[in-house]
C-alpha distance (Angstrom), angle and dihedral (degrees) to the residues before:
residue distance angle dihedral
X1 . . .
X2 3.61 . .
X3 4.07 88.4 .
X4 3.90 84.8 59.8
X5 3.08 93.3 52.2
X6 3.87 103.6 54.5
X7 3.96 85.4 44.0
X8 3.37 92.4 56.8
X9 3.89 93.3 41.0
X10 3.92 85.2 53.6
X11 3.96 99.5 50.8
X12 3.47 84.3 52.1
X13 3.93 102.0 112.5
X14 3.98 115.0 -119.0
X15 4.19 113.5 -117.9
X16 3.76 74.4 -142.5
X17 3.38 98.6 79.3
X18 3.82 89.2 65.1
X19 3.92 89.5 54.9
X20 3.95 97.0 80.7
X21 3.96 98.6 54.2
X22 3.52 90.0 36.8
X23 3.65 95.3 54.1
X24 3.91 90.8 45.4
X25 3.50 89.2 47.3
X26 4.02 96.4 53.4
X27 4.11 88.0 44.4
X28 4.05 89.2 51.1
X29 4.01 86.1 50.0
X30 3.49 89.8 43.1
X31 4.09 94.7 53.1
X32 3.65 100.1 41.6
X33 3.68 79.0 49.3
X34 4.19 92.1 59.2
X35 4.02 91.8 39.1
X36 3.56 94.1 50.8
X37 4.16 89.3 45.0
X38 3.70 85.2 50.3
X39 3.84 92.1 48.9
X40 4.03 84.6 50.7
X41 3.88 86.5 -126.8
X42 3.71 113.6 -174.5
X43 3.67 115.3 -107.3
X44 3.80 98.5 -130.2
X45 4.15 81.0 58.5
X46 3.76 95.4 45.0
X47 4.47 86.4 55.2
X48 3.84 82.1 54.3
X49 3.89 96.5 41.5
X50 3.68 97.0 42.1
X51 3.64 93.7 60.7
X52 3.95 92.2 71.0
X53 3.98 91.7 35.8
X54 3.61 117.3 135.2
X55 3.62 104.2 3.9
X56 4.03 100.8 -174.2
X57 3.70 94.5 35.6
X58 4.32 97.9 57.0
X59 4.24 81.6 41.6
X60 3.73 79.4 59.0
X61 3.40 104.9 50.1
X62 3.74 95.2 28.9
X63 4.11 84.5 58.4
X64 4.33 87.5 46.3
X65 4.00 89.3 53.7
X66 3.74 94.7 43.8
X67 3.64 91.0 44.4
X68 3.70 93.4 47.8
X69 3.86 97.5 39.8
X70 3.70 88.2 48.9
X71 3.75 93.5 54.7
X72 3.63 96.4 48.0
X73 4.22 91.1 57.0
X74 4.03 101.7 -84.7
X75 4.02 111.0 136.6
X76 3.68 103.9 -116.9
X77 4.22 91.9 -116.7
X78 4.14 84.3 62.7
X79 3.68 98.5 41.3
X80 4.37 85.0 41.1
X81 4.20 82.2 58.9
X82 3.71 94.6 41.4
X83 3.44 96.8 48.9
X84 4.11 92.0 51.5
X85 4.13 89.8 49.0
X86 3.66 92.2 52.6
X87 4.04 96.2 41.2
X88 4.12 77.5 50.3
X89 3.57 96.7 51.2
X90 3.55 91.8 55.3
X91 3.83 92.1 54.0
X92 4.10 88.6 45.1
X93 4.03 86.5 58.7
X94 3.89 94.3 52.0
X95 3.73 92.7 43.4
X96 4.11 78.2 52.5
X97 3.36 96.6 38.2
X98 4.43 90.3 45.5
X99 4.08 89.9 51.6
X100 3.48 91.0 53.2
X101 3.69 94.9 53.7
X102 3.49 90.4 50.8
X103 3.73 93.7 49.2
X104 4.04 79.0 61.3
């Protein structure tokens, strides 16, 4: 019983397998944020240009949240939609995070 129970503790997938693409993902955001500032991009063209930010790194992390949300039981549609919500909250928060820095 207790073997079972370590082998099913192990198959469990790590959330920190997500960490990497996430992390590269937020540190993309976070220089096209600073080149864009330095550019003295408008804000209502950084919402628009934000959106298609970082192509390879939100496939990344999009395919680490599918990956791990399918392991842990999620049908692949639900953990497809997840994914996209939380790749699109991290481009909400720059767009945020952008406005106020042009508000200063």
């Amino acid at each position: 019983m207790i073997t079972f129970v370590m082998a099913l503790a192990m198959a469990t997938p790590s959330p920190a397998t997500i960490d990497a693409p996430r992390k590269a993902f937020q540190a993309c955001l976070k220089t096209f944020e600073t080149n864009q500032h330095a550019a003295k991009i408008a804000a209502d063209a950084y919402s628009t240009a934000v959106k298609t930010a970082c192509p390879a790194e939100a496939q990344a992390l999009t395919d680490a949240l599918v990956k791990f949300d399918t392991a842990m039981g999620t049908k692949r549609p639900t953990a497809l939609s997840n994914a996209a919500r939380d790749v699109d909250d991290y481009r909400v928060t720059s767009d945020e995070r952008y406005r106020d820095m042009m508000a200063n």
